[in-house]
mmJSON file of the N, C-alpha and C atoms, coordinates in Angstrom:
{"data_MODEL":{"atom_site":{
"group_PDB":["ATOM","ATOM","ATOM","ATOM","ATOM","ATOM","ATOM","ATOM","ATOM","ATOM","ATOM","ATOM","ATOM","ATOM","ATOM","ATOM","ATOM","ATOM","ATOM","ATOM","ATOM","ATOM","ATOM","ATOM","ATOM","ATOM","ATOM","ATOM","ATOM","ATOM","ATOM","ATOM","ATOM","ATOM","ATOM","ATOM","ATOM","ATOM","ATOM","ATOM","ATOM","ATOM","ATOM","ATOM","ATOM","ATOM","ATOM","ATOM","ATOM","ATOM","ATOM","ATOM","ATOM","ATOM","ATOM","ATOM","ATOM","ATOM","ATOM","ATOM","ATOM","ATOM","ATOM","ATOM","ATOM","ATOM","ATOM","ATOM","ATOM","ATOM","ATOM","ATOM","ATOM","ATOM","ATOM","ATOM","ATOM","ATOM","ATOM","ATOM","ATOM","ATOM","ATOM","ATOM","ATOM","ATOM","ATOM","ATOM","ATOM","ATOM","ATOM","ATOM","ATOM","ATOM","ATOM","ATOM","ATOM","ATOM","ATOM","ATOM","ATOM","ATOM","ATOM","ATOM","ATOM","ATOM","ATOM","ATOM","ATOM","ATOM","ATOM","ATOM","ATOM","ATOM","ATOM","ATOM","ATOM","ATOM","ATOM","ATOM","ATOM","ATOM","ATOM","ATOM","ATOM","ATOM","ATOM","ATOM","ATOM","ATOM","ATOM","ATOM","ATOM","ATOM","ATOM","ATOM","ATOM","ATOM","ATOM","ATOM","ATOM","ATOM","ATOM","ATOM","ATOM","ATOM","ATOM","ATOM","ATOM","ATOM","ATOM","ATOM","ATOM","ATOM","ATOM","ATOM","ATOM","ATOM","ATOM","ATOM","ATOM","ATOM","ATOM","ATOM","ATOM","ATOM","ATOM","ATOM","ATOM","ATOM","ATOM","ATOM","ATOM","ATOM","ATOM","ATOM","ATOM","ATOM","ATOM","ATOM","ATOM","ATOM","ATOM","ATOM","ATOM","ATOM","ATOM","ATOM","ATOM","ATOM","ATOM","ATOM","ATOM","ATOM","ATOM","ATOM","ATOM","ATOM","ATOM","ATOM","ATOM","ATOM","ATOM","ATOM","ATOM","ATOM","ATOM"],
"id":[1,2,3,4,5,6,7,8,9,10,11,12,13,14,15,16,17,18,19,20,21,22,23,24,25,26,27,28,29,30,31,32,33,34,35,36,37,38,39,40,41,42,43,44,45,46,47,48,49,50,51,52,53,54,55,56,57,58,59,60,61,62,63,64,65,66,67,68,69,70,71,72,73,74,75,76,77,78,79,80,81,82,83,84,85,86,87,88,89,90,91,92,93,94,95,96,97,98,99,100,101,102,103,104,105,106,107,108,109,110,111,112,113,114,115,116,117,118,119,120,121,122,123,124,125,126,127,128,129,130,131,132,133,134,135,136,137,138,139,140,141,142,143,144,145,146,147,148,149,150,151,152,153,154,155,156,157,158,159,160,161,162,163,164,165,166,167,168,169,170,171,172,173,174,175,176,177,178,179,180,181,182,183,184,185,186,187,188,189,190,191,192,193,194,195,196,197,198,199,200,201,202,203,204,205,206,207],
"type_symbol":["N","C","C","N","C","C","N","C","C","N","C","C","N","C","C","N","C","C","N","C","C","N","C","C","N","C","C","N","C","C","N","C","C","N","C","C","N","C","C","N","C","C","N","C","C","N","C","C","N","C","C","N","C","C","N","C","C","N","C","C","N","C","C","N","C","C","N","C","C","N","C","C","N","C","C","N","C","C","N","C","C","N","C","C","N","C","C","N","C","C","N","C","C","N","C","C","N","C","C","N","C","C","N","C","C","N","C","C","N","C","C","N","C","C","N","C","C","N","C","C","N","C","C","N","C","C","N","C","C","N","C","C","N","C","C","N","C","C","N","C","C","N","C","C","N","C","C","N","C","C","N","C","C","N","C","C","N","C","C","N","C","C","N","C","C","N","C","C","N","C","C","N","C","C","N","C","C","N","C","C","N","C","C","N","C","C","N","C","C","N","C","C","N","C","C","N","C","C","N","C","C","N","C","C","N","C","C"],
"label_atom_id":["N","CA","C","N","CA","C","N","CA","C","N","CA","C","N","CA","C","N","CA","C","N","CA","C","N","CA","C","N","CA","C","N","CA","C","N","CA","C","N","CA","C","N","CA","C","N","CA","C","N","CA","C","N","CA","C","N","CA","C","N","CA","C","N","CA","C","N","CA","C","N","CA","C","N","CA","C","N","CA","C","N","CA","C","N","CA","C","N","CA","C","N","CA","C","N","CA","C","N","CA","C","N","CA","C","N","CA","C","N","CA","C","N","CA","C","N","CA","C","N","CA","C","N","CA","C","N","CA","C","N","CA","C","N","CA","C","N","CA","C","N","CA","C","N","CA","C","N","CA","C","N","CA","C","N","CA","C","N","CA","C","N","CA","C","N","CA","C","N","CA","C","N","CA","C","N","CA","C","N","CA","C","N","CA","C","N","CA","C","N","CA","C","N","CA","C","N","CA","C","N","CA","C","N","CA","C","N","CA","C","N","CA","C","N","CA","C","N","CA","C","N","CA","C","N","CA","C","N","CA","C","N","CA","C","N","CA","C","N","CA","C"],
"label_alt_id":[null,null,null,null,null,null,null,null,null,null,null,null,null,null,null,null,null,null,null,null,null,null,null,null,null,null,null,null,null,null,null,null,null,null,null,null,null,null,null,null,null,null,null,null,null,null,null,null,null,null,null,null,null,null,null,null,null,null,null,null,null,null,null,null,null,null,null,null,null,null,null,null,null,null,null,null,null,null,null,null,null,null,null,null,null,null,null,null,null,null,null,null,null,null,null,null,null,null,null,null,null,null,null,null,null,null,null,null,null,null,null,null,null,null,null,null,null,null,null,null,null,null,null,null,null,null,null,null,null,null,null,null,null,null,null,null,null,null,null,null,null,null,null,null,null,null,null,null,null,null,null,null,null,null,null,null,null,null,null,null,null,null,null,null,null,null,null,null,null,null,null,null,null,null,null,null,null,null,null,null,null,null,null,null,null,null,null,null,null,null,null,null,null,null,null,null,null,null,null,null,null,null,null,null,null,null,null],
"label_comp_id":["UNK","UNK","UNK","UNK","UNK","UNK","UNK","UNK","UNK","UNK","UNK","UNK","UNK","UNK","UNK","UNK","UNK","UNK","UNK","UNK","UNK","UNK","UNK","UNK","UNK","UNK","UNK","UNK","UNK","UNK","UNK","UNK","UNK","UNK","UNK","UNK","UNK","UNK","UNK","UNK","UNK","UNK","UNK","UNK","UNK","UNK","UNK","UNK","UNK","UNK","UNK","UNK","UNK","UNK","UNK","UNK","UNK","UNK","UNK","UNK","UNK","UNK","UNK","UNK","UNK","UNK","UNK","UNK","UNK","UNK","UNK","UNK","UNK","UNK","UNK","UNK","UNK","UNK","UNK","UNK","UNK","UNK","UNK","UNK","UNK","UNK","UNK","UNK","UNK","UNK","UNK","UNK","UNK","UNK","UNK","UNK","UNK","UNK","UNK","UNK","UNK","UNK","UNK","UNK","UNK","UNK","UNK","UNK","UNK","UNK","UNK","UNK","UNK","UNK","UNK","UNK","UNK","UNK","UNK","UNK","UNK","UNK","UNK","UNK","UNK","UNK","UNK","UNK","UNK","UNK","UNK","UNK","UNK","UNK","UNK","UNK","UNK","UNK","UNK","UNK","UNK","UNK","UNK","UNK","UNK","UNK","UNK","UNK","UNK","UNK","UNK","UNK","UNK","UNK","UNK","UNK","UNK","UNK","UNK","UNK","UNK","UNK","UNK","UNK","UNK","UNK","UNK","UNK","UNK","UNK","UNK","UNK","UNK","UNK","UNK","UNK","UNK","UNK","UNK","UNK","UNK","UNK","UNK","UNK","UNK","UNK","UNK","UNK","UNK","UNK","UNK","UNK","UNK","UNK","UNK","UNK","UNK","UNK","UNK","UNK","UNK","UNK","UNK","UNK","UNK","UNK","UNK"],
"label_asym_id":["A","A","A","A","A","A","A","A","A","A","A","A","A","A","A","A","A","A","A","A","A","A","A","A","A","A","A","A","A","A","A","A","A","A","A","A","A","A","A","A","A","A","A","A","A","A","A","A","A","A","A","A","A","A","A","A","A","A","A","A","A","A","A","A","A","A","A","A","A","A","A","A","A","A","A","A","A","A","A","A","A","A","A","A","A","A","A","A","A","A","A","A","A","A","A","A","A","A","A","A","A","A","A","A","A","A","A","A","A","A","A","A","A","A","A","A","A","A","A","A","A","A","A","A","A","A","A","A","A","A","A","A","A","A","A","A","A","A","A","A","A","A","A","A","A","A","A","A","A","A","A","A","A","A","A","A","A","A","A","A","A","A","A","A","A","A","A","A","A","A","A","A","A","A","A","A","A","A","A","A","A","A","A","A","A","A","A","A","A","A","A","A","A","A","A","A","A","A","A","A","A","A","A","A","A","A","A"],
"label_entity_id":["1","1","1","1","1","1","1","1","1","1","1","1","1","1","1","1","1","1","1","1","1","1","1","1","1","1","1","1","1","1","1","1","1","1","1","1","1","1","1","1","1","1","1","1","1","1","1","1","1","1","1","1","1","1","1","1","1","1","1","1","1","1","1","1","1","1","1","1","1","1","1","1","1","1","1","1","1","1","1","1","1","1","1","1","1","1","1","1","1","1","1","1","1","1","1","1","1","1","1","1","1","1","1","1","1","1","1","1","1","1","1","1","1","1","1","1","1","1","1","1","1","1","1","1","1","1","1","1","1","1","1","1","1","1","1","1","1","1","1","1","1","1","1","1","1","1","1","1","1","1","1","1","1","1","1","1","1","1","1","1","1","1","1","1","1","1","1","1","1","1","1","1","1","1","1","1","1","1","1","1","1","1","1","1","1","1","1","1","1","1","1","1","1","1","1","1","1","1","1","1","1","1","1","1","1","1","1"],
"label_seq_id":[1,1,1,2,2,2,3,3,3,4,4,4,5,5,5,6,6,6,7,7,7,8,8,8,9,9,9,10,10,10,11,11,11,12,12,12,13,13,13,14,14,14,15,15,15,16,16,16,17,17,17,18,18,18,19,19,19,20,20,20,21,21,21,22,22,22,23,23,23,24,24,24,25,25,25,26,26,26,27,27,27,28,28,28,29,29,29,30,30,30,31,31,31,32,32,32,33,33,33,34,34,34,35,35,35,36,36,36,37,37,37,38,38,38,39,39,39,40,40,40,41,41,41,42,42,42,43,43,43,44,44,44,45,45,45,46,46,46,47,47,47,48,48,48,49,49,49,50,50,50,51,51,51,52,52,52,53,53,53,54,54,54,55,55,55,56,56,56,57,57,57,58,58,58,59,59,59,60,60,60,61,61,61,62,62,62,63,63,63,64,64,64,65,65,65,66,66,66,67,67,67,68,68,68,69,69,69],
"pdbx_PDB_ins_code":[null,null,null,null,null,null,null,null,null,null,null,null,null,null,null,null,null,null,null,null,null,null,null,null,null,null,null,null,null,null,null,null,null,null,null,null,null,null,null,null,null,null,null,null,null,null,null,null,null,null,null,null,null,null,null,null,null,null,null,null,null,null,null,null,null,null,null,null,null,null,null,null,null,null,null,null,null,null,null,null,null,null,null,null,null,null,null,null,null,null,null,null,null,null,null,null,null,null,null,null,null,null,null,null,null,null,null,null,null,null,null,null,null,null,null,null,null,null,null,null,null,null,null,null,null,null,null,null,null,null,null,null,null,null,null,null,null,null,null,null,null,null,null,null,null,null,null,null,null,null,null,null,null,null,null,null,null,null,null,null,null,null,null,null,null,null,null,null,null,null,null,null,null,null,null,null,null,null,null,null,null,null,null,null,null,null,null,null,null,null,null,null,null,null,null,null,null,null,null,null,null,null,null,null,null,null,null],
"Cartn_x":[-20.863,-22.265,-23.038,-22.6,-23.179,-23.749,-21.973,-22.57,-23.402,-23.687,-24.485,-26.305,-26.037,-27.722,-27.783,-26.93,-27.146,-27.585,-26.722,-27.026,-28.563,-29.123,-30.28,-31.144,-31.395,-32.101,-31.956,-30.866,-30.829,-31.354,-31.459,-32.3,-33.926,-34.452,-35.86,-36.147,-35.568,-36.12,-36.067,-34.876,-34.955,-36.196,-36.423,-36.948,-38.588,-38.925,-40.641,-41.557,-41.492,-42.757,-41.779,-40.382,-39.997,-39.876,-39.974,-39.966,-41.611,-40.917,-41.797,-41.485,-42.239,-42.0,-41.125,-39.978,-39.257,-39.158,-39.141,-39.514,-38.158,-36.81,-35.647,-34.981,-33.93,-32.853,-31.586,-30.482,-29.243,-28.227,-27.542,-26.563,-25.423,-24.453,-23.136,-22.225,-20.933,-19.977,-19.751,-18.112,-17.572,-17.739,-17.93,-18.441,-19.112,-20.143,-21.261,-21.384,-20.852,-20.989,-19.945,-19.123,-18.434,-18.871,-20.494,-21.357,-22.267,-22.383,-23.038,-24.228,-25.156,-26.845,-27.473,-27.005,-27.485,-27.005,-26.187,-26.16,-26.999,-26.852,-27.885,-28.897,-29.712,-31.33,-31.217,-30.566,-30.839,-31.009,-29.867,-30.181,-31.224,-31.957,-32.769,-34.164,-34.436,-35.056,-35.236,-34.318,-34.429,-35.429,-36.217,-36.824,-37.824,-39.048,-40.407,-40.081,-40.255,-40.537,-41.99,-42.053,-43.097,-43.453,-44.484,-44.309,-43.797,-43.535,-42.824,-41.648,-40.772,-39.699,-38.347,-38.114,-36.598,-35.214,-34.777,-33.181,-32.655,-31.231,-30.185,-29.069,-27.728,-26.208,-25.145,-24.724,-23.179,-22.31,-22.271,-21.13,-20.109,-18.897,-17.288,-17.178,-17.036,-16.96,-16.092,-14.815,-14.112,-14.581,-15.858,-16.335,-17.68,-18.032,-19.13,-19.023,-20.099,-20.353,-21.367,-21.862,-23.249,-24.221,-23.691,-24.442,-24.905,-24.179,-24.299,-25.361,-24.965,-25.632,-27.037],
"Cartn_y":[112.205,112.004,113.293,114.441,115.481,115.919,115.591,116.05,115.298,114.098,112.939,113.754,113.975,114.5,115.894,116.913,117.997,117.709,117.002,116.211,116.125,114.714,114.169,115.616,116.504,117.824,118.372,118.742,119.81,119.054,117.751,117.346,117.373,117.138,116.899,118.204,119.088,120.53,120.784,120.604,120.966,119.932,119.099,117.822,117.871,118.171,117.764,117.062,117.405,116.151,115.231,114.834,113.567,112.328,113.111,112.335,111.506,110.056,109.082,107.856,107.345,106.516,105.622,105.219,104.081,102.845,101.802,100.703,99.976,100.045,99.414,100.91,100.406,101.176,100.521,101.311,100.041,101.03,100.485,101.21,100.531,101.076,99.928,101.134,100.45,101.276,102.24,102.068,102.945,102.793,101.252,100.564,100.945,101.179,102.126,101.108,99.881,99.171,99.87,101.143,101.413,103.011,102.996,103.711,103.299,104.581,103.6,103.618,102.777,102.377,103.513,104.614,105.942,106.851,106.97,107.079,107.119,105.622,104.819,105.421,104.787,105.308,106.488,107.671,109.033,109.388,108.255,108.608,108.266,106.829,106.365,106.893,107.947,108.773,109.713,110.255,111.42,110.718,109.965,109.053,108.615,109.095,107.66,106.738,105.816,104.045,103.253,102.741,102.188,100.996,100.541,99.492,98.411,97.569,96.497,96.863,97.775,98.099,97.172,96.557,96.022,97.306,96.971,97.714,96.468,96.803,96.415,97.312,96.49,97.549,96.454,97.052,96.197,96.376,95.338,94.613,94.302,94.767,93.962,93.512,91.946,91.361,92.212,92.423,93.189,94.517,95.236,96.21,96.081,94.994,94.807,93.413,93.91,92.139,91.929,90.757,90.257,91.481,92.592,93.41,94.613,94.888,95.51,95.098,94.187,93.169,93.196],
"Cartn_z":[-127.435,-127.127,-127.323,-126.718,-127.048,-128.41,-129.304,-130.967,-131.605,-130.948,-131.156,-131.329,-130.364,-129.646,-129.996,-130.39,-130.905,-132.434,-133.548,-134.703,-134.883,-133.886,-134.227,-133.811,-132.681,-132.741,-133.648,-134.44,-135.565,-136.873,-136.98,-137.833,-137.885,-136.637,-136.035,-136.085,-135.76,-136.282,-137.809,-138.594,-139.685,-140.579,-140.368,-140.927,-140.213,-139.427,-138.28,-139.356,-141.125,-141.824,-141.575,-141.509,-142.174,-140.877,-139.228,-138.5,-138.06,-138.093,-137.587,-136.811,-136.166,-134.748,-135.747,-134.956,-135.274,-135.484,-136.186,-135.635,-135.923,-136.0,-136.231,-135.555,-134.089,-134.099,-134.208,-134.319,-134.394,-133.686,-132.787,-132.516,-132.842,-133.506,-133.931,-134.464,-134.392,-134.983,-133.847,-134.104,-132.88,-131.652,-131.731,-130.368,-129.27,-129.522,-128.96,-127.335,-127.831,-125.915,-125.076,-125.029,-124.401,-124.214,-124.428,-123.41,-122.497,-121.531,-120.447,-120.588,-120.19,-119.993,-120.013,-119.071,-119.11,-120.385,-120.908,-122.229,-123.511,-123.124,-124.747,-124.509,-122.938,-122.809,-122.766,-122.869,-123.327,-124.282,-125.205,-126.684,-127.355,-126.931,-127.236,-127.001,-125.95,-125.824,-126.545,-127.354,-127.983,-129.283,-129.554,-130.555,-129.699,-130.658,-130.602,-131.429,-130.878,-131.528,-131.522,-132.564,-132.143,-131.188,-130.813,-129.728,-129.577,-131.109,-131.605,-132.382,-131.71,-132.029,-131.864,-133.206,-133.087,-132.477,-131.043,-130.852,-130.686,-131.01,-130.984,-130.65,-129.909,-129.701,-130.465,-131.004,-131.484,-130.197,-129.864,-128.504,-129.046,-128.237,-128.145,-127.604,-127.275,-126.007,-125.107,-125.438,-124.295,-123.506,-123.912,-123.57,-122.66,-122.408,-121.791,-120.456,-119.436,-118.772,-118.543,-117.838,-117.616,-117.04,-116.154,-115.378,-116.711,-117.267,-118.267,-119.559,-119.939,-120.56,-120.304],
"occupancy":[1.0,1.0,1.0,1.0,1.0,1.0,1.0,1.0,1.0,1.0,1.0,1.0,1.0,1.0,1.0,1.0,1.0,1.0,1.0,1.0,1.0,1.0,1.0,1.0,1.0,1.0,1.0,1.0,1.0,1.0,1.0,1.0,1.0,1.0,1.0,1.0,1.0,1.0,1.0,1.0,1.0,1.0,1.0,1.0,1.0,1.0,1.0,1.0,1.0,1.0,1.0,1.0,1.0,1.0,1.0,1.0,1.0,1.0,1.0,1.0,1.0,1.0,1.0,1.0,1.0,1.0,1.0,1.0,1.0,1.0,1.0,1.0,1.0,1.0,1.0,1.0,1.0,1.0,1.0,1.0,1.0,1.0,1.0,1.0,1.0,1.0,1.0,1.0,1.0,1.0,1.0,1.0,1.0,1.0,1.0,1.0,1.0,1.0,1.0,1.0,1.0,1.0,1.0,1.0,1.0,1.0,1.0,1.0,1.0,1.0,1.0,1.0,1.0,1.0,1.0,1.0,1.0,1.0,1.0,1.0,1.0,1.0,1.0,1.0,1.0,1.0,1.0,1.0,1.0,1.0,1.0,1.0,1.0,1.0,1.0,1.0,1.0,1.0,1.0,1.0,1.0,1.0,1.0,1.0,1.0,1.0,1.0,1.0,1.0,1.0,1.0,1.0,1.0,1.0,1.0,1.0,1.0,1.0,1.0,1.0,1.0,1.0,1.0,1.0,1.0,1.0,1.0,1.0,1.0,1.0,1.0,1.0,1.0,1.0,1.0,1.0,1.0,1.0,1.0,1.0,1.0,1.0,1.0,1.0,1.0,1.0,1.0,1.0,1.0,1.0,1.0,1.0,1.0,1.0,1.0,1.0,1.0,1.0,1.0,1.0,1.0,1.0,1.0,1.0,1.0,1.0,1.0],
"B_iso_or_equiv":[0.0,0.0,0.0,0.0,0.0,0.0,0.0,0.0,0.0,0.0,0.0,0.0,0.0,0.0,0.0,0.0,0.0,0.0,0.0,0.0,0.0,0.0,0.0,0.0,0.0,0.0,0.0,0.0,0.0,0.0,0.0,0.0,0.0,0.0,0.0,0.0,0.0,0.0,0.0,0.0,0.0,0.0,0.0,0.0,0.0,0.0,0.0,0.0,0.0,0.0,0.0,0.0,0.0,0.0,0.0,0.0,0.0,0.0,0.0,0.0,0.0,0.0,0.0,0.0,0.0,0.0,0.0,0.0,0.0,0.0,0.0,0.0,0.0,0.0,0.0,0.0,0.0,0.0,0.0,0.0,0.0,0.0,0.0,0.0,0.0,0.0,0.0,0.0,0.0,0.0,0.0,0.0,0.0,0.0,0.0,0.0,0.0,0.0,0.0,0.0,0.0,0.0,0.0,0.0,0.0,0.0,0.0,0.0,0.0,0.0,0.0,0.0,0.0,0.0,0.0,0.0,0.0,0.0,0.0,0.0,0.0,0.0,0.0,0.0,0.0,0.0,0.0,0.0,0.0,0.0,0.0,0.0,0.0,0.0,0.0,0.0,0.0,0.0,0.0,0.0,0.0,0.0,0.0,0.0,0.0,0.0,0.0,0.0,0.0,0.0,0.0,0.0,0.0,0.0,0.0,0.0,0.0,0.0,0.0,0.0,0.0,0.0,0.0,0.0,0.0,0.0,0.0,0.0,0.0,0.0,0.0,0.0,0.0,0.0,0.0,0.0,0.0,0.0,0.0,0.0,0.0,0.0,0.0,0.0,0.0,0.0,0.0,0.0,0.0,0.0,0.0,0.0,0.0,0.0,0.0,0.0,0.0,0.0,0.0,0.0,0.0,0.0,0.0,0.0,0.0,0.0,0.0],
"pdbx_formal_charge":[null,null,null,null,null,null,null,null,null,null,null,null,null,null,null,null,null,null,null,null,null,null,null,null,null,null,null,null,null,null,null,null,null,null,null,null,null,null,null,null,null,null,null,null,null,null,null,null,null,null,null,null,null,null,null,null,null,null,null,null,null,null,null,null,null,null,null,null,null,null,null,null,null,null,null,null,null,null,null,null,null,null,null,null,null,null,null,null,null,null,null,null,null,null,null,null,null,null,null,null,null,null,null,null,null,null,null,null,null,null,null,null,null,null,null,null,null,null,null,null,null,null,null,null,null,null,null,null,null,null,null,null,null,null,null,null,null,null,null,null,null,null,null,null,null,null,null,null,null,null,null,null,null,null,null,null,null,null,null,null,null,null,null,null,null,null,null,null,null,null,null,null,null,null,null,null,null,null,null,null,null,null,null,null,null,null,null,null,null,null,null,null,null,null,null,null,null,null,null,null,null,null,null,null,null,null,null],
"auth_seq_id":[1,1,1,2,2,2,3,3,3,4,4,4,5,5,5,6,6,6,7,7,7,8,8,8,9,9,9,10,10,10,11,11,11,12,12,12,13,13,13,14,14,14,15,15,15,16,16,16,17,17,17,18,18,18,19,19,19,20,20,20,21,21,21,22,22,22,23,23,23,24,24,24,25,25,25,26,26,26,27,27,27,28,28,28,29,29,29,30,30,30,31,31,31,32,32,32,33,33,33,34,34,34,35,35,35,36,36,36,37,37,37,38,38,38,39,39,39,40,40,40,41,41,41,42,42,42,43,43,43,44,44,44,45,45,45,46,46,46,47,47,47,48,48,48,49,49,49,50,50,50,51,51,51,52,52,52,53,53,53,54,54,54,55,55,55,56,56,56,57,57,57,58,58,58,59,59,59,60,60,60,61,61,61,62,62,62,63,63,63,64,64,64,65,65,65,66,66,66,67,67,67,68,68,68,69,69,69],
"auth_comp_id":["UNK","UNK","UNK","UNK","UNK","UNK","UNK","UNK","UNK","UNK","UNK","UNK","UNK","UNK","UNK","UNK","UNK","UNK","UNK","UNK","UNK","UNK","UNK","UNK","UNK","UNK","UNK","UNK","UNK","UNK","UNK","UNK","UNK","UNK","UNK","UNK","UNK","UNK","UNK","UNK","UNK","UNK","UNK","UNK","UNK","UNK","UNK","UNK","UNK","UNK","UNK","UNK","UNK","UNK","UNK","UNK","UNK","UNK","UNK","UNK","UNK","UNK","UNK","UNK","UNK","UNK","UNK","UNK","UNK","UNK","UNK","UNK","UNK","UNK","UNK","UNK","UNK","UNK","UNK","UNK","UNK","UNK","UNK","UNK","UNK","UNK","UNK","UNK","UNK","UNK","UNK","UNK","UNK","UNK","UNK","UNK","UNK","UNK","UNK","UNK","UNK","UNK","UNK","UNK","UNK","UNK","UNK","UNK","UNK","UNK","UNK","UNK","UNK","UNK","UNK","UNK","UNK","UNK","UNK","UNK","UNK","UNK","UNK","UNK","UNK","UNK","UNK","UNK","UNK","UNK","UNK","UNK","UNK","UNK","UNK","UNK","UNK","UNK","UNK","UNK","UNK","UNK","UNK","UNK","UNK","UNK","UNK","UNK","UNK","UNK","UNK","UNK","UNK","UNK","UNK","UNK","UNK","UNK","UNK","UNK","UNK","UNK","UNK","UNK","UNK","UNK","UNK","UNK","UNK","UNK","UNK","UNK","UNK","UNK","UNK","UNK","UNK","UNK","UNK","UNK","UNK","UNK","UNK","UNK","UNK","UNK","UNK","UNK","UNK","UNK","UNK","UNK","UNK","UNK","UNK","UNK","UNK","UNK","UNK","UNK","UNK","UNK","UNK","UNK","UNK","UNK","UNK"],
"auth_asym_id":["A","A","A","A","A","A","A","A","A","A","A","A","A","A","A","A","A","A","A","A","A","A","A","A","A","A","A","A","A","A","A","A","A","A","A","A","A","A","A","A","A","A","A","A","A","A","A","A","A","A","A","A","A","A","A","A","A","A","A","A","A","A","A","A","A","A","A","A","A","A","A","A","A","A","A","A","A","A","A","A","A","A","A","A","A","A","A","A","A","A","A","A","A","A","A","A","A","A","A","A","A","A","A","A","A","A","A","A","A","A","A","A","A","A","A","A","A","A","A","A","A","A","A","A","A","A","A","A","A","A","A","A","A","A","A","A","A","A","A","A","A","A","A","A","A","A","A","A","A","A","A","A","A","A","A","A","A","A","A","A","A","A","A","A","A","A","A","A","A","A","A","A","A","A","A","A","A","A","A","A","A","A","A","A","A","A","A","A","A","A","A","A","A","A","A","A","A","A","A","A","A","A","A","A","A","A","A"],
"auth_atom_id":["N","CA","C","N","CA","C","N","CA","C","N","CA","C","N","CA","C","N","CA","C","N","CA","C","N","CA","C","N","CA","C","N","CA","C","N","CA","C","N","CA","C","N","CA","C","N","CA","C","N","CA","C","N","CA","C","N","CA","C","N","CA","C","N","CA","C","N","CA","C","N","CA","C","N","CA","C","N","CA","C","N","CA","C","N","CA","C","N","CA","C","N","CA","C","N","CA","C","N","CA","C","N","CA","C","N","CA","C","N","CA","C","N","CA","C","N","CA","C","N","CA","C","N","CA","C","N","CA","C","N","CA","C","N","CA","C","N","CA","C","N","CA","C","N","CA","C","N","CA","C","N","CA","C","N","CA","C","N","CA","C","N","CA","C","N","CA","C","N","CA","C","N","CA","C","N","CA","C","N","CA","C","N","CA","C","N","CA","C","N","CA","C","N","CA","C","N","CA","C","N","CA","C","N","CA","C","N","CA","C","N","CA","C","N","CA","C","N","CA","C","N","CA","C","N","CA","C","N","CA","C","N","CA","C","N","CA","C","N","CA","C"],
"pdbx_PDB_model_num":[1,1,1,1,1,1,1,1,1,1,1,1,1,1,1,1,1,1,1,1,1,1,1,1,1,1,1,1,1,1,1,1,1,1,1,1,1,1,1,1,1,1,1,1,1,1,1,1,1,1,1,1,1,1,1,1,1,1,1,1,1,1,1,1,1,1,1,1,1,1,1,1,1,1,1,1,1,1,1,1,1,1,1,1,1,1,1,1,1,1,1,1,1,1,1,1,1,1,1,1,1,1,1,1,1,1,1,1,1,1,1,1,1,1,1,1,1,1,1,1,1,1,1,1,1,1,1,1,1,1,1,1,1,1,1,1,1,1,1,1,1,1,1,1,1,1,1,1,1,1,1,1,1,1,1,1,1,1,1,1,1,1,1,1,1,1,1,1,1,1,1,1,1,1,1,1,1,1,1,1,1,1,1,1,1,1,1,1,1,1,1,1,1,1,1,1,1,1,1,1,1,1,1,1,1,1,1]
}}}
């Protein structure tokens, strides 16, 4: 998670014309449902979106439940 969020900073600095509000995020691969809520919404923080922003998480069933959900 860390190199995750160090990554997207060292881009947003190197990059500041190329960032713009989001409007599709995807989290998938590497089964990203086997982070926690506090996690994601940190990561998902590190990003503006715009207000009609499609997110999505790629779920394993075995990694998740209704509370989570």
């Amino acid at each position: 998670m860390d190199y995750v969020c160090k990554e997207v900073v060292s881009f947003k600095e190197a990059n500041p014309d190329r960032i713009a509000p989001l409007e599709t995020v995807y989290f998938g691969g590497g089964t990203p449902s086997l982070l926690t809520v506090n996690q994601l919404s940190s990561m998902l923080n590190m990003f503006t979106t715009t207000d009609n922003a499609e997110i999505s998480v790629e779920l394993d069933p075995g990694t998740f439940d209704m509370l989570k959900l």
